[in-house]
VEXTOR-170220 format. One line per field, with one value per residue (C-alpha): residue in three letters; chain; z, y, x. Coordinates in nm, 3 decimals. Last residue first. Layout:
% VEXTOR-170220
kevex = ALA; ...
vexro = A; ...
c3 = Z; ...
c2 = Y; ...
c1 = X; ...
//
This chain:
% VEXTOR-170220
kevex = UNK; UNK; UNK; UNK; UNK; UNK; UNK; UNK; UNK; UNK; UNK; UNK; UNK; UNK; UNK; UNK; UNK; UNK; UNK; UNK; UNK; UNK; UNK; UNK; UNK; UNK; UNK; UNK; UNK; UNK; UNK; UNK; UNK; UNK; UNK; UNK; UNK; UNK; UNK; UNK; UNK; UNK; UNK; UNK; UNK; UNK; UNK; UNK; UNK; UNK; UNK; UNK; UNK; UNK; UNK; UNK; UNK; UNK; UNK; UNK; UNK; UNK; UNK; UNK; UNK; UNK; UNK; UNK; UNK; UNK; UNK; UNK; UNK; UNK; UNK; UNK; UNK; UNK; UNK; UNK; UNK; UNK; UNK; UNK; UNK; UNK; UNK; UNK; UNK; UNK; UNK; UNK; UNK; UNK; UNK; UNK; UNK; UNK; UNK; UNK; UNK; UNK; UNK; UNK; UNK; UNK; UNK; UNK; UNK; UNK; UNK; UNK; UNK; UNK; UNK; UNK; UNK; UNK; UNK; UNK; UNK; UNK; UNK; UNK; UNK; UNK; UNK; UNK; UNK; UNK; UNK; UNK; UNK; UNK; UNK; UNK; UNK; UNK; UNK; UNK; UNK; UNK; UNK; UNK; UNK; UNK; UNK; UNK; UNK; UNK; UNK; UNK; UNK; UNK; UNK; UNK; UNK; UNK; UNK; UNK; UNK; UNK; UNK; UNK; UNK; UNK; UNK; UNK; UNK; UNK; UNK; UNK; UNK; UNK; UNK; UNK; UNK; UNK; UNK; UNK; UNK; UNK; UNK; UNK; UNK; UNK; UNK; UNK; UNK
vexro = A; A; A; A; A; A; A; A; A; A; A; A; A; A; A; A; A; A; A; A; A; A; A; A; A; A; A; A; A; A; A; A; A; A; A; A; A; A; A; A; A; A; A; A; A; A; A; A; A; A; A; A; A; A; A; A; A; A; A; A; A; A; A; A; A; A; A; A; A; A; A; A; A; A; A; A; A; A; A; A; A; A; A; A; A; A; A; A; A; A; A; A; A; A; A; A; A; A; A; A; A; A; A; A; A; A; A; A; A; A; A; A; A; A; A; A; A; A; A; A; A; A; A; A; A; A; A; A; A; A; A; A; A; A; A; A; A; A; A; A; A; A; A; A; A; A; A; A; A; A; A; A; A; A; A; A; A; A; A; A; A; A; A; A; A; A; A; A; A; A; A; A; A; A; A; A; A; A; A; A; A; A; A; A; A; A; A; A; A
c3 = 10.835; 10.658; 10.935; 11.126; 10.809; 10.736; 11.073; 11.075; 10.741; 10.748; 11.024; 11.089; 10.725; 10.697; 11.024; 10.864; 10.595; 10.797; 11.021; 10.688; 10.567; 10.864; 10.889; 10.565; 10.262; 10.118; 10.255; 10.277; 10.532; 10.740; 11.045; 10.764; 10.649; 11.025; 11.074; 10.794; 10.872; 11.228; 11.131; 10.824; 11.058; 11.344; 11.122; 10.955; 11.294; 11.493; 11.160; 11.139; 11.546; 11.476; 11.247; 11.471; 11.773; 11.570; 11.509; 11.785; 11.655; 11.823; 11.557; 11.858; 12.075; 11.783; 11.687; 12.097; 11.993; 11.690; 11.844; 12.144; 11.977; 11.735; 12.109; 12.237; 11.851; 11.875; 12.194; 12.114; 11.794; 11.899; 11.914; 11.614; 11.428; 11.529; 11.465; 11.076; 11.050; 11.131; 11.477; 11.474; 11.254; 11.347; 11.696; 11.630; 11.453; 11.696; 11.913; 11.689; 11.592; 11.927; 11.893; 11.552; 11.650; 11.974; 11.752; 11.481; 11.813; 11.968; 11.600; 11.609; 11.940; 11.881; 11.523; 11.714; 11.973; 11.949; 11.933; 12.060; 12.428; 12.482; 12.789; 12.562; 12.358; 12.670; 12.789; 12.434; 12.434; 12.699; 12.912; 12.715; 12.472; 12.770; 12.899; 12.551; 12.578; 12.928; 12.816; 12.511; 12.763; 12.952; 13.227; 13.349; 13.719; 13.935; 13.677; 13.679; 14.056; 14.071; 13.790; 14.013; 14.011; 13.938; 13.622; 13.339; 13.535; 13.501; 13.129; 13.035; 13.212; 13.067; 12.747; 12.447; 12.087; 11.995; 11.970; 11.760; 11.972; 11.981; 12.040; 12.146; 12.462; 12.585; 12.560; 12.730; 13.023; 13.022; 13.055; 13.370; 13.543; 13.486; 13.599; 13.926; 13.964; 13.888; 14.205; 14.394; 14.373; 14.431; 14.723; 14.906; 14.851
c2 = -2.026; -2.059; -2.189; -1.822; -1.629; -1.864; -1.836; -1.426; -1.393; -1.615; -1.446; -1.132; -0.961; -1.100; -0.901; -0.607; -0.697; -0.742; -0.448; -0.197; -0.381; -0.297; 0.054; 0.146; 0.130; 0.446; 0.500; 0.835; 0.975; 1.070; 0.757; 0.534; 0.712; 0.660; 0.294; 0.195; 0.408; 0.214; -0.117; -0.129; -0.005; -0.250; -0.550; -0.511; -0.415; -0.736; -0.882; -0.736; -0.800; -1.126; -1.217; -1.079; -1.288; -1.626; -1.738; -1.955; -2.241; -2.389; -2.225; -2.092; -1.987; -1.819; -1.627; -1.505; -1.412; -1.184; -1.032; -0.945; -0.804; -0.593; -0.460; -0.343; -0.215; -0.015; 0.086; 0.226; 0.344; 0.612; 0.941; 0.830; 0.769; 1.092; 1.259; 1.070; 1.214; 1.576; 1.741; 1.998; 1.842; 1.522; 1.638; 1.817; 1.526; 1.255; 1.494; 1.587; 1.204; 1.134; 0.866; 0.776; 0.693; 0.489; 0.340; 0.224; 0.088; -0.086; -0.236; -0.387; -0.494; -0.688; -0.800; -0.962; -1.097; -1.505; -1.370; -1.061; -1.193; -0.851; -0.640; -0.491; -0.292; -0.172; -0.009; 0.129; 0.321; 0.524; 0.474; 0.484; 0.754; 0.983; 0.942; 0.980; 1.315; 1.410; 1.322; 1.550; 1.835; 1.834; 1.641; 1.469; 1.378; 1.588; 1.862; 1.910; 1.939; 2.196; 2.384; 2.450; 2.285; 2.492; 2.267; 2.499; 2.699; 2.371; 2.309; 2.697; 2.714; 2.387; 2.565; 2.479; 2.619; 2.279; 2.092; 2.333; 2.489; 2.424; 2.066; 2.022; 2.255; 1.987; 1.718; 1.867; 1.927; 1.576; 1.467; 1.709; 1.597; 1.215; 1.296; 1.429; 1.152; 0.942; 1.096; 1.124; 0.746; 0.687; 0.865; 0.749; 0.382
c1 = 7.544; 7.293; 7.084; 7.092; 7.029; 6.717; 6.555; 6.652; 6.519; 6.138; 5.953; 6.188; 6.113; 5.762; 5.714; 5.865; 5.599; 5.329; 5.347; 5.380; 5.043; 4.846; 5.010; 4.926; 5.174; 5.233; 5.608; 5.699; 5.500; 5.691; 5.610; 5.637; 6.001; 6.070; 5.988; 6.151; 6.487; 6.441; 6.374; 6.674; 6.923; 6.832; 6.799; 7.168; 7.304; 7.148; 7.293; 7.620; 7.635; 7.538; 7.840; 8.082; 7.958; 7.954; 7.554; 7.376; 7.174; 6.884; 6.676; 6.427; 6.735; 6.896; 6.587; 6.535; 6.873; 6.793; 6.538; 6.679; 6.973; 6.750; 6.562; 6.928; 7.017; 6.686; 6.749; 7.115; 7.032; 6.720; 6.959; 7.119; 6.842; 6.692; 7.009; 7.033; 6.703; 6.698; 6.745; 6.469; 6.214; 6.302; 6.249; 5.891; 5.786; 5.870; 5.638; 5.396; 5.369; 5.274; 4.968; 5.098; 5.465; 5.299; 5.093; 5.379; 5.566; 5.249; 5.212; 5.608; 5.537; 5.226; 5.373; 5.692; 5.511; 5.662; 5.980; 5.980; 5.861; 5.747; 5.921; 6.182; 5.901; 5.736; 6.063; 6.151; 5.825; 5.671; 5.958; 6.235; 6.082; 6.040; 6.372; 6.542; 6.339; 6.473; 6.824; 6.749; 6.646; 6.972; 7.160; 6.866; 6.745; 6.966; 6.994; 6.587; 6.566; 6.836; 6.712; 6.422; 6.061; 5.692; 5.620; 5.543; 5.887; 6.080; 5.989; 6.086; 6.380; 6.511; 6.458; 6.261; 6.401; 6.575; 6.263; 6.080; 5.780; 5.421; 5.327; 5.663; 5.582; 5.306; 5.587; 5.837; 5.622; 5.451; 5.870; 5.891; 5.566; 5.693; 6.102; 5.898; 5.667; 5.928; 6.129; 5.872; 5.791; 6.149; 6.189; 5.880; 6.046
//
């Protein structure tokens, strides 16, 4: 057990790390030397815990993000965790900043897919189980795909700035979106 609390309190001190040098550096211009001298560890340390600085930041979004998301019941706390997700983007937009910045869009999408298509799959079958109607495998992965795409470019042209809308009014219409499209898809079918 004293392992494992050092051993978050290790990956911890190393994600707060990465985060303070965001707020000043592009993404791709920090250094694993740099994070593990700010935090007084070897190389060692950091290579037994992540294999490079994006691992460390995929860390840091899982846990400050992607794990909180997955532990709503999504279907009847859709809006809560769609509005934790739009404050979490607020609260470290320098950070999601600083890697879109550096890695561009399509990366950042990339880099996110997997945990958005994890939570879209959720969705979707917490869906099925409330229709009482389960959808053939290909056809929900189209849709878990279909809702995960559309989420995450959403969520990232409201976290640039590019849609208007405010955040109030952005949670009600992906909410809208899940609400009355996922029952409908999955009875259409």
């Amino acid at each position: 057990m004293k392992h494992e609390v050092t051993s978050m309190y290790t990956k911890k001190a190393l994600s707060e790390s990465l985060k303070r040098f965001m707020q000043t550096k592009p993404f791709s211009k920090i250094t694993v030397s740099e994070i593990i001298g700010d935090c007084g560890l070897n190389r060692k340390t950091f290579y037994y815990h992540f294999a490079d600085t994006r691992d460390l930041l995929k860390w840091t979004f899982e846990q400050e993000a992607i794990e909180v998301v997955k532990g709503f019941d999504l279907l009847i706390d859709y809006k809560d965790a769609i509005l934790f997700t739009m404050d979490y983007l607020e609260q470290n937009q320098h950070m999601l900043n600083c890697v879109y910045d550096s890695v561009g869009r399509d990366e950042l999408k990339i880099f996110l897919y997997n945990d958005f298509f994890e939570i879209g799959n959720m969705i979707v079958s917490s869906a099925e189980k409330a229709v009482g109607k389960h959808l053939p495998e290909e056809y929900k992965r189209i849709v878990v795909t279909f809702y995960t795409e559309g989420i995450a470019g959403i969520i990232i042209e409201w976290m640039k700035g590019e849609i208007k809308y405010n955040k109030a009014t952005t949670v009600e219409y992906i909410s809208s979106l899940f609400k009355n499209g996922l029952p409908a898809i999955i009875n259409n079918v």
